[in-house]
Residue frames as qw, qx, qy, qz and C-alpha x, y, z in Angstrom:
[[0.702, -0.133, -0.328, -0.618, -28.09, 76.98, 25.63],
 [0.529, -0.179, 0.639, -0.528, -29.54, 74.48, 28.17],
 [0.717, -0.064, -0.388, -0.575, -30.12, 71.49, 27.37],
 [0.560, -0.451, 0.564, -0.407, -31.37, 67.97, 28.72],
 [0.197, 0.463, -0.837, -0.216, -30.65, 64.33, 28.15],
 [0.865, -0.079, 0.371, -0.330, -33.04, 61.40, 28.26],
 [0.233, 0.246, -0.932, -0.130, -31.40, 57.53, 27.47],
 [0.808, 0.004, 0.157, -0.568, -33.89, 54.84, 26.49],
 [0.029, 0.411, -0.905, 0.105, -32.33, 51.76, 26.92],
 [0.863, -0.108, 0.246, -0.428, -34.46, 48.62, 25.90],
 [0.804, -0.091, 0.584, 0.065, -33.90, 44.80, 24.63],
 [0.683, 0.475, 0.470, 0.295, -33.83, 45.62, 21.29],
 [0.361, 0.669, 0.082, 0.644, -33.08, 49.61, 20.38],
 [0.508, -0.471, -0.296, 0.657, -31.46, 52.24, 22.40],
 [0.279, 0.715, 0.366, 0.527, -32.47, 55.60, 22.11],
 [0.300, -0.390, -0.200, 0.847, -30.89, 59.13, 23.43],
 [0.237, 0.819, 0.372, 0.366, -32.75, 62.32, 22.77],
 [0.472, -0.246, -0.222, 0.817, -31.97, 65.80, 23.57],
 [0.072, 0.812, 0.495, 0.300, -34.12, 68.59, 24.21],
 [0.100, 0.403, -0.269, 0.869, -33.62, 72.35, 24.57],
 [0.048, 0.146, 0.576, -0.803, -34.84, 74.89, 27.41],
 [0.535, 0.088, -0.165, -0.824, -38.36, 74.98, 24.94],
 [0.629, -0.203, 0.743, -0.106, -38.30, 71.46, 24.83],
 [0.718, 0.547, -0.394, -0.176, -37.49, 71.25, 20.97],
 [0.956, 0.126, -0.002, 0.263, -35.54, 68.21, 19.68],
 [0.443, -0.755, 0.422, 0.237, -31.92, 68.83, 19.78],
 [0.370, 0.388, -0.798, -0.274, -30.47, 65.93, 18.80],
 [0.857, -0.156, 0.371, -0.322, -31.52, 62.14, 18.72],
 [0.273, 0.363, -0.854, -0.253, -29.99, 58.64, 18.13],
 [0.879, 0.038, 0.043, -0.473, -31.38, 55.43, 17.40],
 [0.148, 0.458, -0.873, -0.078, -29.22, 52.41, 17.90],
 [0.895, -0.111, -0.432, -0.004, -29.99, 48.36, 17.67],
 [0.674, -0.620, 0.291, -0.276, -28.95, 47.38, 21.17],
 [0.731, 0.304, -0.599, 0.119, -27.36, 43.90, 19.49],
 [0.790, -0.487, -0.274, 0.252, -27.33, 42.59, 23.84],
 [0.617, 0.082, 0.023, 0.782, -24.58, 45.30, 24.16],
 [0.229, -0.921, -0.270, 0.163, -26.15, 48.09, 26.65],
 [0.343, -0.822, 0.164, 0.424, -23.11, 49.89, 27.79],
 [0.368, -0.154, 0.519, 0.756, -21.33, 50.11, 24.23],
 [0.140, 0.589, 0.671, 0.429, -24.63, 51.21, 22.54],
 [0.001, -0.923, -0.382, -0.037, -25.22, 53.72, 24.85],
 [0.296, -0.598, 0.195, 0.719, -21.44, 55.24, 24.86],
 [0.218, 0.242, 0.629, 0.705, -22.06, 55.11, 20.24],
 [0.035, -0.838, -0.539, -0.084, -25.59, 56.87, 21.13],
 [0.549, -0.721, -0.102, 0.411, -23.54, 59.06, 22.99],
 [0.449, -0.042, 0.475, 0.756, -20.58, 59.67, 20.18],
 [0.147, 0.448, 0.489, 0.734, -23.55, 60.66, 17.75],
 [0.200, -0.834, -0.469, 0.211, -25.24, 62.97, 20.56],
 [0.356, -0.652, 0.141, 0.654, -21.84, 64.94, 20.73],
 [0.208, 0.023, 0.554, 0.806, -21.28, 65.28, 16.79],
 [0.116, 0.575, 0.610, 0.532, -24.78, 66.75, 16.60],
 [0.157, -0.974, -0.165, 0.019, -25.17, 69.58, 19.07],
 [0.282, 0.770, -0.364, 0.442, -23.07, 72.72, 19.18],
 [0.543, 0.171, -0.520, 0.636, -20.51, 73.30, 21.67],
 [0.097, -0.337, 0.214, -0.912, -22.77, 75.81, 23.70],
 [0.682, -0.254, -0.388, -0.566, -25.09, 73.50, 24.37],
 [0.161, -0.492, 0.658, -0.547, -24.89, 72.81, 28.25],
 [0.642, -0.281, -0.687, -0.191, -26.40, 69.33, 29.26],
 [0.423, -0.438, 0.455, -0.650, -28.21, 70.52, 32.95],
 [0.742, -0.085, 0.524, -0.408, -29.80, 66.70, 33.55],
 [0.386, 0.204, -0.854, -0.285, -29.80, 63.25, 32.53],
 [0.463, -0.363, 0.608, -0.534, -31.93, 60.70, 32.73],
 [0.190, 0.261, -0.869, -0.375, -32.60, 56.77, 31.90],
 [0.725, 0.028, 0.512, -0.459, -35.42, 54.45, 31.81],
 [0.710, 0.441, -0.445, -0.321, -35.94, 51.26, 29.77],
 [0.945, -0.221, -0.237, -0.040, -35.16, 47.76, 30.73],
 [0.726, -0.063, -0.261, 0.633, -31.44, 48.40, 31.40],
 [0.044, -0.950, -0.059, -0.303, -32.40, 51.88, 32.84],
 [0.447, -0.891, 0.067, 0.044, -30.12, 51.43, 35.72],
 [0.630, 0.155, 0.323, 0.689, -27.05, 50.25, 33.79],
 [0.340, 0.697, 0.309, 0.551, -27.39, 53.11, 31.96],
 [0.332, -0.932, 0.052, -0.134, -27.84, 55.56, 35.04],
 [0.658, -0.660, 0.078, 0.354, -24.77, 54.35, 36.48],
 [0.562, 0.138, 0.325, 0.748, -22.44, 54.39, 33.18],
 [0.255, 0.651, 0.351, 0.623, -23.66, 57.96, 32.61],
 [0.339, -0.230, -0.559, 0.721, -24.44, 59.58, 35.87],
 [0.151, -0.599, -0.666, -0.419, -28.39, 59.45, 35.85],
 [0.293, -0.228, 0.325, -0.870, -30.09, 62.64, 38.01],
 [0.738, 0.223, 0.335, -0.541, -33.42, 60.64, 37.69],
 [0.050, 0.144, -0.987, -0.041, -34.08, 56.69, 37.03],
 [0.527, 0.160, 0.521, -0.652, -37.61, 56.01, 36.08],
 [0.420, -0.001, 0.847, 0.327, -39.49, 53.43, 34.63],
 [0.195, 0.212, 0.745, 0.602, -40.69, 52.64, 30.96],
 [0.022, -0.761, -0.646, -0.058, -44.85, 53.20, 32.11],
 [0.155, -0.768, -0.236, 0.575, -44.18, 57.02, 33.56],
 [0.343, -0.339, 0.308, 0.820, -41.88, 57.97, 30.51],
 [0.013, -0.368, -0.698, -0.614, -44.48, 57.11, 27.42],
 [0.076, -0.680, -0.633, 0.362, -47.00, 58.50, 29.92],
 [0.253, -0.725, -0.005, 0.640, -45.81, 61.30, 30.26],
 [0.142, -0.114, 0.649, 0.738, -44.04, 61.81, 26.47],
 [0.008, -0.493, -0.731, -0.473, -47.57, 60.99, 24.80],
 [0.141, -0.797, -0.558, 0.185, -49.10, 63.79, 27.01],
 [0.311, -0.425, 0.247, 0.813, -46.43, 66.17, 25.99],
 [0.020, -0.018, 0.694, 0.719, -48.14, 65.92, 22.26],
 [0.416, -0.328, -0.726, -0.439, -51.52, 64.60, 22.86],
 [0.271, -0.412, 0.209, -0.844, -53.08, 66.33, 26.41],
 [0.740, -0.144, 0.234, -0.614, -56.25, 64.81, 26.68],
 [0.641, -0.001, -0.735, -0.219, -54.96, 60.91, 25.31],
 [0.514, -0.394, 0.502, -0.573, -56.60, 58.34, 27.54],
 [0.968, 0.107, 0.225, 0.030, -55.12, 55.19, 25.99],
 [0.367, 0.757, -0.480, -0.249, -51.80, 54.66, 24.74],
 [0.968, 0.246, -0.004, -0.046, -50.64, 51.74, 22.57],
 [0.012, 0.895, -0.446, 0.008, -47.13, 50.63, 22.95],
 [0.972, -0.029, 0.208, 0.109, -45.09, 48.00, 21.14],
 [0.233, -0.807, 0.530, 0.117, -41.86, 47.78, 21.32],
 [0.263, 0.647, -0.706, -0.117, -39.01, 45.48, 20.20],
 [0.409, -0.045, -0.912, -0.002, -40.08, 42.34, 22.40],
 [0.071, -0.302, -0.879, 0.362, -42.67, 43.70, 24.28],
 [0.234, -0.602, -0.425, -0.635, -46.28, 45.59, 24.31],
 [0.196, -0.293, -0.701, 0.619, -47.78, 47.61, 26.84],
 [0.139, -0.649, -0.360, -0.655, -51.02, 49.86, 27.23],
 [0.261, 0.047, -0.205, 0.942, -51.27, 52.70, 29.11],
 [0.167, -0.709, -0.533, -0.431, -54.86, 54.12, 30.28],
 [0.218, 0.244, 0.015, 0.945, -54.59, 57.65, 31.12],
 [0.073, -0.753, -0.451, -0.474, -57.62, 60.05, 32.88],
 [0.171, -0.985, -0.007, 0.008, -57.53, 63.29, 34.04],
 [0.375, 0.733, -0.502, 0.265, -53.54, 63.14, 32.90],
 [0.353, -0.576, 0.675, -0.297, -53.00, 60.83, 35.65],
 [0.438, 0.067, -0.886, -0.137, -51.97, 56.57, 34.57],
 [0.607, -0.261, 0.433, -0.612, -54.54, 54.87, 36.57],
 [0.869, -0.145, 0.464, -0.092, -53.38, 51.25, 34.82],
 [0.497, 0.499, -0.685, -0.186, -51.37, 49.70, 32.28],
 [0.897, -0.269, 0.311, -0.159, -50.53, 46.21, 30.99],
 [0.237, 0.730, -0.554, -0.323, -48.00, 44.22, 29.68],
 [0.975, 0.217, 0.012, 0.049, -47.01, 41.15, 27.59],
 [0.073, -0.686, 0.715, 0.113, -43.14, 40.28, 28.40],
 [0.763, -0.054, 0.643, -0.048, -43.79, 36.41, 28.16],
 [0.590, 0.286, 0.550, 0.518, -43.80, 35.65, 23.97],
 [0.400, -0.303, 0.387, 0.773, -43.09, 37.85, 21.60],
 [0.291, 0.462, 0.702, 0.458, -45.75, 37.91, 19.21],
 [0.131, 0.914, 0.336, 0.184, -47.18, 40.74, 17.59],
 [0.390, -0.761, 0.041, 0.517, -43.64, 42.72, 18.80],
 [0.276, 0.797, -0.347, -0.409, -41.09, 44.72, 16.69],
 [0.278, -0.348, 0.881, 0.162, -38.51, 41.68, 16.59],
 [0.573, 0.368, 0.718, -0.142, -41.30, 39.51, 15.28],
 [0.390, 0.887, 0.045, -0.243, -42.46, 42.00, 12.71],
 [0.262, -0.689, 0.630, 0.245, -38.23, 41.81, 11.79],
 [0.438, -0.332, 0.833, 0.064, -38.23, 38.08, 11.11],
 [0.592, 0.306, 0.735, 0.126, -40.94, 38.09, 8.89],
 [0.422, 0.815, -0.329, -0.221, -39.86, 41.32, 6.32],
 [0.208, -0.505, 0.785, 0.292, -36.46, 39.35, 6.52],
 [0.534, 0.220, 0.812, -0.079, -38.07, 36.04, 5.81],
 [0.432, 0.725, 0.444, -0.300, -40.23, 37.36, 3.29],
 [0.526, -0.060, 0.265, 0.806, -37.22, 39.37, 1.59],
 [0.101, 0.802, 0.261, 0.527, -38.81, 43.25, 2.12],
 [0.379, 0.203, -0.401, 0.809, -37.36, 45.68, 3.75],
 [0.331, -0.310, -0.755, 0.474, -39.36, 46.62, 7.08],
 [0.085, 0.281, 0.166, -0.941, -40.05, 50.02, 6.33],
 [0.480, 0.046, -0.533, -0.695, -42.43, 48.81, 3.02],
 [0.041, -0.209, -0.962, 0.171, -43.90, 46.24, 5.35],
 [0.199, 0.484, 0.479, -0.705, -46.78, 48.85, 6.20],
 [0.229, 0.401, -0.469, -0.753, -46.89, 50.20, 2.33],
 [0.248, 0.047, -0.851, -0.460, -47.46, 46.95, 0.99],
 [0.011, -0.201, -0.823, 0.531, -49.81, 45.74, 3.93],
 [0.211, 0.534, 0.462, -0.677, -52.45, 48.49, 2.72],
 [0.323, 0.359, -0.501, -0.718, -52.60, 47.40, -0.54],
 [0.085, 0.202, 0.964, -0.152, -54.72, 44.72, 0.65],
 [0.629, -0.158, -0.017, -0.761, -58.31, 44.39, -0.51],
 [0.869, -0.265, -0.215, -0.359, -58.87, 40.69, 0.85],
 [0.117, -0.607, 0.694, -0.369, -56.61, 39.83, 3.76],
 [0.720, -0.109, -0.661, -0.180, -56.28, 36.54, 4.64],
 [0.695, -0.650, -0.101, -0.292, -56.60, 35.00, 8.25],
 [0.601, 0.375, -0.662, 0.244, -53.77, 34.19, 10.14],
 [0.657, -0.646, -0.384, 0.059, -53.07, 32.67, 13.45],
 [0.153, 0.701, -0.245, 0.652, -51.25, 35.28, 15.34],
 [0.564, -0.787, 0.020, -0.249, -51.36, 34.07, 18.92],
 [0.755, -0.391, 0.394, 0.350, -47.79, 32.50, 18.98],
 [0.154, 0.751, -0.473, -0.435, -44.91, 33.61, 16.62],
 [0.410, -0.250, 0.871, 0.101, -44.48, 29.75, 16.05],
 [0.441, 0.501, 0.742, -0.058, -48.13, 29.36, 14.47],
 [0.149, 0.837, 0.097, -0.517, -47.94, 32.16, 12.86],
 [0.022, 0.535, -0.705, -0.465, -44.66, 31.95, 10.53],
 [0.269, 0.064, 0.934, 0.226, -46.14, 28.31, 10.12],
 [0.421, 0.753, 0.452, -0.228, -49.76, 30.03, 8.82],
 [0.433, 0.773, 0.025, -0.463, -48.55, 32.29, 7.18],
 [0.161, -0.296, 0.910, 0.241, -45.84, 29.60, 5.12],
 [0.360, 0.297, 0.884, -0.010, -49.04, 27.68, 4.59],
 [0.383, 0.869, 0.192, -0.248, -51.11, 30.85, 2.80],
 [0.015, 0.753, -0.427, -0.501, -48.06, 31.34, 0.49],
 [0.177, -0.101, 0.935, 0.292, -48.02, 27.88, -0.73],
 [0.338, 0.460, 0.819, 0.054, -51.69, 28.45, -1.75],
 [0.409, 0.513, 0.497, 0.567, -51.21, 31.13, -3.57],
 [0.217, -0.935, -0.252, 0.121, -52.52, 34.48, -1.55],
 [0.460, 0.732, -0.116, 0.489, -50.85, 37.67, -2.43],
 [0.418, 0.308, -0.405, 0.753, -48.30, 39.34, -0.86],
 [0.234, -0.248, 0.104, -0.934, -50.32, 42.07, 0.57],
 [0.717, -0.240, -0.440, -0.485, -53.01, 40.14, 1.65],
 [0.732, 0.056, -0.563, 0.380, -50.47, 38.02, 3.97],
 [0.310, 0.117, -0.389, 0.860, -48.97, 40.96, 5.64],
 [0.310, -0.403, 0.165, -0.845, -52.33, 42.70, 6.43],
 [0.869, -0.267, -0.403, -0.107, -54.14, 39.49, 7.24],
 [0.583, -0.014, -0.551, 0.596, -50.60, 39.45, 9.76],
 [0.063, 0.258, -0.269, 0.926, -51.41, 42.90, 10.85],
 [0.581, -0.233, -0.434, -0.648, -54.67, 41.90, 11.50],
 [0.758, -0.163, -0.619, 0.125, -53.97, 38.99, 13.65],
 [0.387, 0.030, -0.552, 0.738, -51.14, 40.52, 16.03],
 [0.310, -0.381, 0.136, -0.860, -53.87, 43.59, 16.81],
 [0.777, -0.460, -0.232, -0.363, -56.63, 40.82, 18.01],
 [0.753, -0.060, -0.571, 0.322, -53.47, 39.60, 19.91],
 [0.060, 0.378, -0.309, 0.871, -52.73, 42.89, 21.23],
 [0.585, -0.393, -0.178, -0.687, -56.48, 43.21, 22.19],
 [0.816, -0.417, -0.276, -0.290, -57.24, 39.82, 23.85],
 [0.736, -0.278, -0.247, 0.565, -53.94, 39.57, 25.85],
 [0.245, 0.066, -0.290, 0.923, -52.30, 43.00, 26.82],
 [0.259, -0.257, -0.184, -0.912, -55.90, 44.66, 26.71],
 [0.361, -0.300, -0.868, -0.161, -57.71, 41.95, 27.70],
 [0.387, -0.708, -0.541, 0.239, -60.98, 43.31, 30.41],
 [0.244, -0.365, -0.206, 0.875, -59.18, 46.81, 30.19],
 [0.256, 0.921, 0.248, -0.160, -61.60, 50.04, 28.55],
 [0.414, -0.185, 0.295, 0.841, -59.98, 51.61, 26.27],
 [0.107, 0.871, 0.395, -0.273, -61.23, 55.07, 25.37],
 [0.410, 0.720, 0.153, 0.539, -60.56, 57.84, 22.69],
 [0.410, 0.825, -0.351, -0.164, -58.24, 59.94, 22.25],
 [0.933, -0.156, 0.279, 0.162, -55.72, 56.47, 21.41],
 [0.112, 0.898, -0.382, -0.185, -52.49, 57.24, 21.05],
 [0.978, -0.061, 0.072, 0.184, -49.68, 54.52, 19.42],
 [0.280, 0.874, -0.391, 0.065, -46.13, 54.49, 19.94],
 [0.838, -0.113, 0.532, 0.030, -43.34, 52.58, 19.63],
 [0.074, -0.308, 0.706, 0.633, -41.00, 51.50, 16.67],
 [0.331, 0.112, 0.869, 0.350, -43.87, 49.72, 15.40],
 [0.166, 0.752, 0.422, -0.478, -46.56, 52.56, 15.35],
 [0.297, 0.672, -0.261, -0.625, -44.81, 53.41, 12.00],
 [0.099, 0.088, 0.938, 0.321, -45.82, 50.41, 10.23],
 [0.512, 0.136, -0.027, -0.847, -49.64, 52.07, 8.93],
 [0.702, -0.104, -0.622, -0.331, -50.73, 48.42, 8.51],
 [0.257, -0.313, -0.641, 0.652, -50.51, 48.27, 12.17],
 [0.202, 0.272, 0.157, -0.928, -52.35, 51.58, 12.59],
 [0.383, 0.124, -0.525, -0.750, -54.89, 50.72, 10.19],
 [0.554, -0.303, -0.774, 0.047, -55.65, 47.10, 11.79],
 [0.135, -0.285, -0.588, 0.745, -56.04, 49.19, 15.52],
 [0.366, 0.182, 0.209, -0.888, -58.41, 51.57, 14.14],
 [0.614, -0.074, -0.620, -0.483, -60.72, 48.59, 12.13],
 [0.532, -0.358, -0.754, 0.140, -60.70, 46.46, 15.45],
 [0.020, -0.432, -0.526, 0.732, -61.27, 49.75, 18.20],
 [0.130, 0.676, 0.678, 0.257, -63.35, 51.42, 15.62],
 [0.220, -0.927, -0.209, 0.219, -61.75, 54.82, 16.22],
 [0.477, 0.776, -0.259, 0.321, -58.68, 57.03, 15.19],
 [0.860, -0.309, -0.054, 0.401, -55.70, 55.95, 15.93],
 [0.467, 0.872, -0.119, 0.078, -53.14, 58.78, 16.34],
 [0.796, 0.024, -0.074, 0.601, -49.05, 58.47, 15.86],
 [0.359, -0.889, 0.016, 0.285, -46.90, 61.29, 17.57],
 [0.282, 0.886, -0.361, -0.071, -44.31, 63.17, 15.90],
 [0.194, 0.479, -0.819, 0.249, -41.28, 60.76, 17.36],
 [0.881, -0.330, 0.058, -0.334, -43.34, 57.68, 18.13],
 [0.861, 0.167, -0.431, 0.212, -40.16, 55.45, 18.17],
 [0.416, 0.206, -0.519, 0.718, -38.17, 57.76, 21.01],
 [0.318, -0.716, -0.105, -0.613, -41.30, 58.92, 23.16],
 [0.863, -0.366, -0.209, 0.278, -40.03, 56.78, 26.23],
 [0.451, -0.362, -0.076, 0.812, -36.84, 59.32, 26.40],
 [0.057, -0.465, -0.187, -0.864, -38.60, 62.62, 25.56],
 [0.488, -0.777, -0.252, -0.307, -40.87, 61.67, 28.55],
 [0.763, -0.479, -0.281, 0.332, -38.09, 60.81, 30.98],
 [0.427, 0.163, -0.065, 0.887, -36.26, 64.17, 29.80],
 [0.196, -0.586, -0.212, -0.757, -39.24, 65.99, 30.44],
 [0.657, -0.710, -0.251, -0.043, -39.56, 64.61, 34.01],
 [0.773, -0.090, -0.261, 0.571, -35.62, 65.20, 34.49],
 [0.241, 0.434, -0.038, 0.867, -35.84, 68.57, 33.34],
 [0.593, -0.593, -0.204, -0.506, -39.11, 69.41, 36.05],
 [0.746, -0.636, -0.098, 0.172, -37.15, 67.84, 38.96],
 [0.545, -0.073, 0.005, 0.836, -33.37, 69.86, 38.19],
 [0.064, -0.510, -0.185, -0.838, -35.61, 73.11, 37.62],
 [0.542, -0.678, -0.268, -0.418, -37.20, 72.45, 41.30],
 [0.836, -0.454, -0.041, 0.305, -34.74, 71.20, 43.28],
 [0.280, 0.897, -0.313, 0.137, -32.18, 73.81, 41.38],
 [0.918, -0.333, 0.190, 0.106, -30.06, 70.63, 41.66],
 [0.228, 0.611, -0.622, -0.434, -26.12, 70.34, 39.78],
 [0.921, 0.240, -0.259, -0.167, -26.49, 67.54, 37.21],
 [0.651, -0.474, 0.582, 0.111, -24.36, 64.25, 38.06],
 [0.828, 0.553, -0.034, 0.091, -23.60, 63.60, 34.08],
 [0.837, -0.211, 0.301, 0.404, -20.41, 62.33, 33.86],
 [0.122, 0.755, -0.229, -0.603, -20.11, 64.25, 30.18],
 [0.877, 0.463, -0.096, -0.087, -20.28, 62.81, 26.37],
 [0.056, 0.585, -0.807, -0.053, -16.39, 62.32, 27.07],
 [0.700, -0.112, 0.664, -0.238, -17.58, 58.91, 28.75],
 [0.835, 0.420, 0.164, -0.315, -18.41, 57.52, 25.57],
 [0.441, 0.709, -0.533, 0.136, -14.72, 57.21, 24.90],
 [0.358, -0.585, 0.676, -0.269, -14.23, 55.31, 28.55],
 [0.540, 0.246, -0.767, -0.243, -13.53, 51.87, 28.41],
 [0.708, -0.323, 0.312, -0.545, -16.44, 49.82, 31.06],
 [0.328, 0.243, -0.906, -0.110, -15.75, 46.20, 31.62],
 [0.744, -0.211, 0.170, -0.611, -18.84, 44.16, 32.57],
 [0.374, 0.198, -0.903, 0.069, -18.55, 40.69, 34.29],
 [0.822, -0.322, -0.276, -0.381, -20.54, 38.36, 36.34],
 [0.088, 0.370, -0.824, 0.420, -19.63, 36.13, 39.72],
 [0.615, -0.365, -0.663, -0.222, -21.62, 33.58, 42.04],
 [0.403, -0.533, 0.418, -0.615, -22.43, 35.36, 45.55],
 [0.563, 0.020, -0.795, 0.225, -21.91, 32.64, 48.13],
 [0.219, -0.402, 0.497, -0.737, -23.50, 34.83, 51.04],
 [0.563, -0.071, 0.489, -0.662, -26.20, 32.36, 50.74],
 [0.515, 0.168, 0.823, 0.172, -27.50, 28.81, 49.89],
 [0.653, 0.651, 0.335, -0.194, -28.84, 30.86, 46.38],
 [0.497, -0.207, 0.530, 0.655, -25.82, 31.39, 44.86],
 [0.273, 0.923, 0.146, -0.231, -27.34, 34.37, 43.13],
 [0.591, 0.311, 0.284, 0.688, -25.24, 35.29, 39.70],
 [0.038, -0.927, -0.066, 0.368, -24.01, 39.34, 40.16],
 [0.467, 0.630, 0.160, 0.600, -22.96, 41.41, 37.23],
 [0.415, -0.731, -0.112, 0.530, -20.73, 43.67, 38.12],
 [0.464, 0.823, 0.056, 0.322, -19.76, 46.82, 35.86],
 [0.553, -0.650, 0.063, 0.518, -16.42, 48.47, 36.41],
 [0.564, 0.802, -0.028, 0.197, -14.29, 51.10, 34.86],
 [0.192, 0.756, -0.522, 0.345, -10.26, 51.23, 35.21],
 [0.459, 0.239, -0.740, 0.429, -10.31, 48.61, 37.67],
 [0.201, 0.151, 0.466, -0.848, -12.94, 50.22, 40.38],
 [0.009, -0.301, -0.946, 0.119, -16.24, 48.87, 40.85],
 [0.163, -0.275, -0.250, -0.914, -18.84, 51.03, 39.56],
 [0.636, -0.090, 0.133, -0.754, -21.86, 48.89, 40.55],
 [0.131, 0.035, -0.988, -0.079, -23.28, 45.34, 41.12],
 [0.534, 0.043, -0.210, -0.818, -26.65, 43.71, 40.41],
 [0.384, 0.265, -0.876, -0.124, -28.08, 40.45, 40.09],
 [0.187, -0.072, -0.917, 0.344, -29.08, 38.93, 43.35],
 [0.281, -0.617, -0.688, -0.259, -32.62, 38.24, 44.86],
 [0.255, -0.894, -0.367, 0.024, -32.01, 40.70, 47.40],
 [0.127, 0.984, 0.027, 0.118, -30.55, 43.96, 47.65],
 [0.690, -0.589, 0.098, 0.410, -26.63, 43.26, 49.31],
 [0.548, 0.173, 0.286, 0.767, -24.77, 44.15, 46.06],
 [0.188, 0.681, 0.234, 0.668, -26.67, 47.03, 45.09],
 [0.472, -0.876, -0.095, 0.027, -26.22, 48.24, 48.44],
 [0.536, -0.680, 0.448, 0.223, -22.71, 47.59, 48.74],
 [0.730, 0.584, -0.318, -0.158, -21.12, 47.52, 45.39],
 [0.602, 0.452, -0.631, 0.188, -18.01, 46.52, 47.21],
 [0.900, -0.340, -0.089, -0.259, -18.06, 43.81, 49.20],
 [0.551, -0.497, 0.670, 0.033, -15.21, 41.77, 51.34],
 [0.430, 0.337, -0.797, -0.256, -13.49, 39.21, 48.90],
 [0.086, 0.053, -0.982, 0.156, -15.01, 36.18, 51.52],
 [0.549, 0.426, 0.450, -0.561, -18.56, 37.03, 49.78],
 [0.654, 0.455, -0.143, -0.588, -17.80, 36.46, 46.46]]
């Protein structure tokens, strides 16, 4: 059997799927990142190999997500592409005609506006945090409920209370201030869900149309007190995809598999052994120039894999470099 290998590699979770030649699931892992790319994705890796058979040929790989190219190099990516094409693409795999898609990740949001199957814009909110997964994180902890019942309880609200939701700062402090007067649990959490959406809305969305069929996805798209607050403020069904937490590497497997089936390329994967090799990532101050530009440099066994880092391209051109540049 054929199959193909997408790594999603963000700030917060790392996710590897694997799809056959039908493009069924395979296998998938879900890992906390914990700042620790290249050891998350060789464990993602470990549990890829303990869940497919032995017959199961991996023809392509490919990565996307903030540390996409890390990833490409420690794995030996066919295809490197970013975050916006993958969910594109993934949420059209499930949903055809969507022509919005919601996406909120671990520390950031983005939307996605789709027509005739072709992205014609997206935005995004890297700058604060609010309304992200991480956020969402700090206040189950805080709170002392486990994350998954955040949504559960959330929609057992019949009078939510207001909160401010445009800064994670005001927030924790609102909603600190509605506990000390008494407001229920449930009330709190939807009144939160409530907020982050108008955040979603008037910052990532802000001036953009957003049109039915709306698709969310993302780790947080399975919190239904999310989903619930999106369809009360767009006034429309909101729908969640089968694997809204990994659709970012289902889309980039589905573009890997569509360029190695045209180009009847051989895959550069490296093989799930890798996950056993032992990478050593470090950093230096380039001196070609008055920026003294900090480069990360990954290596395995002693041999320069790759280098990053600098405002303009000399490392990643030339991983290795004379010793009277660095």
């Amino acid at each position: 059997m054929q199959g193909y290998l997408g790594i999603d590699v963000g700030s917060v979770t790392t996710k590897l799927v694997v799809l056959g030649e039908d493009n069924q699931l395979i296998a998938s892992s879900y890992l906390r990142t914990q700042g620790k790319p290249v050891a998350t994705v060789q464990e993602g890796l470990k549990q890829i190999r303990n869940q497919i058979a032995q017959e199961v040929e991996i023809c392509g790989v490919a990565t996307t997500g903030s540390a996409r190219y890390l990833a490409g190099v420690v794995v030996g990516a066919d295809l490197v592409k970013n975050e916006i094409t993958c969910h594109a693409v993934g949420a059209m795999s499930y949903i055809p005609d969507v022509q919005t898609i919601i996406e909120i990740g671990g520390q950031d949001s983005k939307i996605i506006f789709i027509r005739d199957g072709i992205v014609t814009d997206f935005g995004m909110n890297t700058v604060c945090a609010a309304g992200t997964g991480s956020f969402l994180d700090h206040q189950a902890l805080r709170l002392g409920i486990d994350i998954k019942d955040f949504g559960q309880i959330a929609l057992q609200s019949k009078t939510p209370v207001r909160i401010a939701g445009r800064c994670t700062v005001f927030g924790e402090s609102d909603m600190i201030h509605k506990q000390q007067m008494g407001h229920k649990l449930e009330d709190i959490l939807y009144g939160l869900c409530q907020a982050l959406v108008r955040n979603y809305l008037n910052n990532v969305a802000l001036g953009k149309e957003i049109l039915p069929p709306v698709v969310f996805q993302g780790g947080v798209a399975f919190n239904l007190g999310m989903v619930r607050a999106f369809e009360e403020s767009l006034n429309t069904s909101v729908i969640v995809p089968p694997y809204p937490e990994i659709m970012g590497a289902i889309g980039v497997v589905l573009l890997v598999r569509e360029e190695m089936d045209s180009q009847e390329k051989k895959t550069k994967f490296k093989g799930l052994s890798i996950s056993q090799a032992n990478y050593h990532t470090s950093s230096f101050e380039c001196k070609a120039c008055p920026n003294l530009c900090e480069i990360v440099r990954l290596s395995l066994d002693g041999e320069v894999l790759a280098c990053w880092g600098g405002r303009c391209d000399l490392w990643e051109r030339i991983p290795v470099l004379e010793p009277s540049l660095k």
